[in-house]
C-alpha positions as a Python dict, from the first residue, in 0.01 Angstrom:
ca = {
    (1, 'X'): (0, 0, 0),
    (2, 'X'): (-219, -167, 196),
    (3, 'X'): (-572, -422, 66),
    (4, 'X'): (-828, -205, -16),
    (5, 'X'): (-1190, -408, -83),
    (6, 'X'): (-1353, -328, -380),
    (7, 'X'): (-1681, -131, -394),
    (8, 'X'): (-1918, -407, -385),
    (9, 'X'): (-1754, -598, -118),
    (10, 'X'): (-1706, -243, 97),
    (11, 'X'): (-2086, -237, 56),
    (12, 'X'): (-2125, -556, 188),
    (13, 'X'): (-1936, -500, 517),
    (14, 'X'): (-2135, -126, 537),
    (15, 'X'): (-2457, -356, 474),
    (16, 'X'): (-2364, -587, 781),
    (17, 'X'): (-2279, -361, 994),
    (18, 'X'): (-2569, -92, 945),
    (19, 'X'): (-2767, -475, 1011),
    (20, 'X'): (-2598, -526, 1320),
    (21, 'X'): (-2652, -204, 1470),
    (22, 'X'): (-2284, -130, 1462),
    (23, 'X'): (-2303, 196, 1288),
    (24, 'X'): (-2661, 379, 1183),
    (25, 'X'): (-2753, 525, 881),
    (26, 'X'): (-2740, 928, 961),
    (27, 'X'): (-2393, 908, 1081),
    (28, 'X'): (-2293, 657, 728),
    (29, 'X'): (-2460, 936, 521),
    (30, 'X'): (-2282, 1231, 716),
    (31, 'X'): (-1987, 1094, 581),
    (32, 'X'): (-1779, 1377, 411),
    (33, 'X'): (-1474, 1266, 283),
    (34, 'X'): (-1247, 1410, -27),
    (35, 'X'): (-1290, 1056, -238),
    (36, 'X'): (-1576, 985, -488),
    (37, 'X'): (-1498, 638, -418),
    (38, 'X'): (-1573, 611, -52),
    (39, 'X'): (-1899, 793, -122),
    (40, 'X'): (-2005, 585, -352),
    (41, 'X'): (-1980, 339, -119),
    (42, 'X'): (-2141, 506, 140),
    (43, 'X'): (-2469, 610, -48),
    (44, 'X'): (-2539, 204, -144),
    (45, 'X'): (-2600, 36, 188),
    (46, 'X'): (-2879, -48, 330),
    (47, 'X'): (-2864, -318, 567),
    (48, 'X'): (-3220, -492, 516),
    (49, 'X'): (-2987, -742, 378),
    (50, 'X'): (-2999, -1080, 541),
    (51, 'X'): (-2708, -1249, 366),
    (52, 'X'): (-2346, -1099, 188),
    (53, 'X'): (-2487, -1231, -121),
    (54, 'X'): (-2788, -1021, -98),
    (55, 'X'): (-2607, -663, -137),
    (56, 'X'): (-2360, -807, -363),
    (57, 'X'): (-2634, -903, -606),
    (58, 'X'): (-2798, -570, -565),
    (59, 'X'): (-2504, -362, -585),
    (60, 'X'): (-2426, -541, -925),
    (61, 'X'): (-2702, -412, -1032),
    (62, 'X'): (-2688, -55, -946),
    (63, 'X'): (-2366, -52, -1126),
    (64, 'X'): (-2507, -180, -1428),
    (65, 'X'): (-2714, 110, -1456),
    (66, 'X'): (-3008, -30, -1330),
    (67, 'X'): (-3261, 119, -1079),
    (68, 'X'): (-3170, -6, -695),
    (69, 'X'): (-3414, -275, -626),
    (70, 'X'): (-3593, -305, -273),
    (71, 'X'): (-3442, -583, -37),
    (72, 'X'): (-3639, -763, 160),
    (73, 'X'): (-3957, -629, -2),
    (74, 'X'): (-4299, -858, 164),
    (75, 'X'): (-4550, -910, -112),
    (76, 'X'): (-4888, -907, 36),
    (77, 'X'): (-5193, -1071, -121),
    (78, 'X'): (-5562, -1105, 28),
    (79, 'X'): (-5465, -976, 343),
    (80, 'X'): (-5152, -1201, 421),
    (81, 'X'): (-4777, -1223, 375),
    (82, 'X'): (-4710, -1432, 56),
    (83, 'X'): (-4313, -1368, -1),
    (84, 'X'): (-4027, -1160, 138),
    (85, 'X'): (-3802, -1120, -182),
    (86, 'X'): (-3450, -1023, -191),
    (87, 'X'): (-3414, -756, -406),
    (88, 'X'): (-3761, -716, -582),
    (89, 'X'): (-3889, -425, -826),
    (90, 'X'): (-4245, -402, -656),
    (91, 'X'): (-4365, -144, -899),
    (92, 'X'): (-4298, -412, -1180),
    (93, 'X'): (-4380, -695, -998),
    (94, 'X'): (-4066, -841, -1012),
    (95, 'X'): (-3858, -1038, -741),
    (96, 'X'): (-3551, -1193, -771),
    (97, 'X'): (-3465, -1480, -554),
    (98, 'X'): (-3132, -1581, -456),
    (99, 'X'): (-3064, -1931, -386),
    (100, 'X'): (-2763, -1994, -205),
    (101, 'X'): (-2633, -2371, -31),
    (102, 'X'): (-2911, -2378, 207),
    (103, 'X'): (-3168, -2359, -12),
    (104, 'X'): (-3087, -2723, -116),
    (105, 'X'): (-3181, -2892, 146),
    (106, 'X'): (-3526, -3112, 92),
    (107, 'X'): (-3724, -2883, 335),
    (108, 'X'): (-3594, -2565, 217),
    (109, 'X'): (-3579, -2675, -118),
    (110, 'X'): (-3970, -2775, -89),
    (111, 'X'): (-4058, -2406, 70),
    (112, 'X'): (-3899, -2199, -167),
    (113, 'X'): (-4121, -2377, -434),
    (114, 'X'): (-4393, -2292, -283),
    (115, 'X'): (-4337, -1950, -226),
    (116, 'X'): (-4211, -1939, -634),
    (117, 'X'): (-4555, -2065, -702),
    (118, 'X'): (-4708, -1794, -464),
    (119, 'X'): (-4564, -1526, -623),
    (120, 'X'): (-4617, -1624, -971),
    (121, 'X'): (-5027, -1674, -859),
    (122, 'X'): (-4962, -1333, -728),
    (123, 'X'): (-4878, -1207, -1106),
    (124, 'X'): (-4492, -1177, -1018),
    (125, 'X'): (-4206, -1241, -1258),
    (126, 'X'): (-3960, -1429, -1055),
    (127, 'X'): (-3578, -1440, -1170),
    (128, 'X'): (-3368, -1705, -989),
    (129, 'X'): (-3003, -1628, -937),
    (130, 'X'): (-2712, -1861, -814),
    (131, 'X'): (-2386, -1829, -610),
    (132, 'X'): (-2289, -1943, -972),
    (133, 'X'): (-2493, -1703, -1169),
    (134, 'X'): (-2296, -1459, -979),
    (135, 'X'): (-1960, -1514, -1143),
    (136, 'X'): (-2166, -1414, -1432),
    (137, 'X'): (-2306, -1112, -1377),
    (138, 'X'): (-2375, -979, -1750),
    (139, 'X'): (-2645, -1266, -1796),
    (140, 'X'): (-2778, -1173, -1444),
    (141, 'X'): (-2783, -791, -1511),
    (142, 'X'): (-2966, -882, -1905),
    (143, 'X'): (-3204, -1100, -1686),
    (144, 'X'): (-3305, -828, -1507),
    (145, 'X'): (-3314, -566, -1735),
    (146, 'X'): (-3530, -786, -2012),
    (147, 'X'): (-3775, -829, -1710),
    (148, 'X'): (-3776, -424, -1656),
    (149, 'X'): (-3785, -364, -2030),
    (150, 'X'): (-4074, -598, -2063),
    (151, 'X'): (-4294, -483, -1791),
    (152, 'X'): (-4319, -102, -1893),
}
């Protein structure tokens, strides 16, 4: 029996590769094959994603239950580009930033709070999730779904 990855991770790879060009949408949904599991993972990429950690966190989601946030959604504000948020629930006004290493670094670190403080000017409700949050994604998912709750 041979390694099989697990939904999330196959979604990852299918969210790569539908980035790189590799294989395009139509011919990933055309896929017609005899196992619920491979079509599940065929109906959750989407390749907007910019990082593995970025369809990871959204797939996590989606299996919670939850609606299947927008990546790389760009909040506009007085005719300019405040934020591009990684997933975000634009009706609700909610983004949720992932910070992973590089985000430490005293330029990047600098940057991203700026942009936080954009979007909350903008009347967004910004969640910030971890590499570490990740290994813990029950608080991440009631994060998220307090925020949705809270915002009808």
């Amino acid at each position: 029996m041979g390694w099989a990855p697990t939904l999330t991770e196959a979604v990852v790879r299918l969210d790569l590769l539908l980035r790189a060009g590799a294989v395009y949408p139509e011919r990933l949904r055309a896929v017609q094959l005899n196992s619920d599991r491979v079509q599940r993972a065929v109906a959750l990429p989407d390749g907007r994603s910019e990082s593995p950690q970025e369809p990871r966190l959204r797939v996590t989601l989606v299996l919670a239950g939850l609606p299947a946030p927008v990546p790389q959604y760009e909040v506009c504000g007085a005719g300019r580009l405040i934020a591009r948020v990684d997933p975000a629930y634009p009706r609700q006004r909610i983004a949720i930033a992932y910070d992973g290493r590089w985000h430490d670094t005293a330029g990047q670190f600098a940057r991203d709070r700026r942009r936080l403080s954009a979007l909350a000017a903008a009347g967004w409700r910004v969640i910030l999730v971890t590499a570490a949050d990740l290994h813990h994604p029950r608080e991440v998912i009631s994060l998220v779904r307090a925020a949705l709750l809270d915002s009808v």
